[in-house]
Phi, psi and omega in degrees: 000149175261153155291156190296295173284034147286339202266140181267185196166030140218166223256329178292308171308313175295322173282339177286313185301271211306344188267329192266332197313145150309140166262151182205121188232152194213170201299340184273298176209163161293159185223116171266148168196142201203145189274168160268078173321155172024098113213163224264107162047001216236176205286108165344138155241141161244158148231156204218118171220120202250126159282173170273010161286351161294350231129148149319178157297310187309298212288311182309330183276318185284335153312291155291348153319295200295285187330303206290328182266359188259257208279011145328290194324299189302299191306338184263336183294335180079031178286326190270162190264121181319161173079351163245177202244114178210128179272072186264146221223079174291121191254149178318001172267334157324332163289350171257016215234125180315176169276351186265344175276321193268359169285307195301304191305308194305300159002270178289329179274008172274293186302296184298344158267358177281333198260344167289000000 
């Protein structure tokens, strides 16, 4: 689970992260990450948008469930760089996709867009 000030939560962030952010796409899902200008330090945020071309409500809530403990993971591993914005964008192969696939692709595609 995130914590509330992991989380993105308004709509001017997801759109400022997908439009300036690096992009990164893997089979499952995209990934945007954008630094946080001028502002002071602070703690990864994600935001996560599953549409309903992955699924129902069951498969889409459990698609994010998955995301969302994946990228817990990453922010206590310290993979992600404090101060930034990430956008993950889950495609319909997610839904067929384990929890070790869609943690490993968030991963690599979060490190490839952080290092472009």
């Amino acid at each position: 689970m995130l914590a509330a000030h992991h989380r993105l939560t308004d709509a001017s962030s997801y759109r400022a992260t997908t439009r300036r952010g690096k992009r990164a796409a893997r089979s499952t899902l995209v990934v945007h990450l954008c630094e946080r200008l001028g502002s002071c330090p602070d703690d990864a945020r994600f935001g996560f948008v599953v549409s309903r071309a992955v699924g129902n409500s069951v498969v889409r809530n459990r698609v994010k469930r998955r995301l969302r403990h994946a990228a817990a993971e990453l922010i206590r591993s310290g993979a992600v760089m404090s101060s930034s914005d990430v956008v993950v964008r889950a495609l319909p192969a997610s839904s067929s996709a384990s929890y070790d696939v869609l943690a490993g692709e968030l991963a690599d595609a979060v490190a490839r867009a952080g290092s472009s």
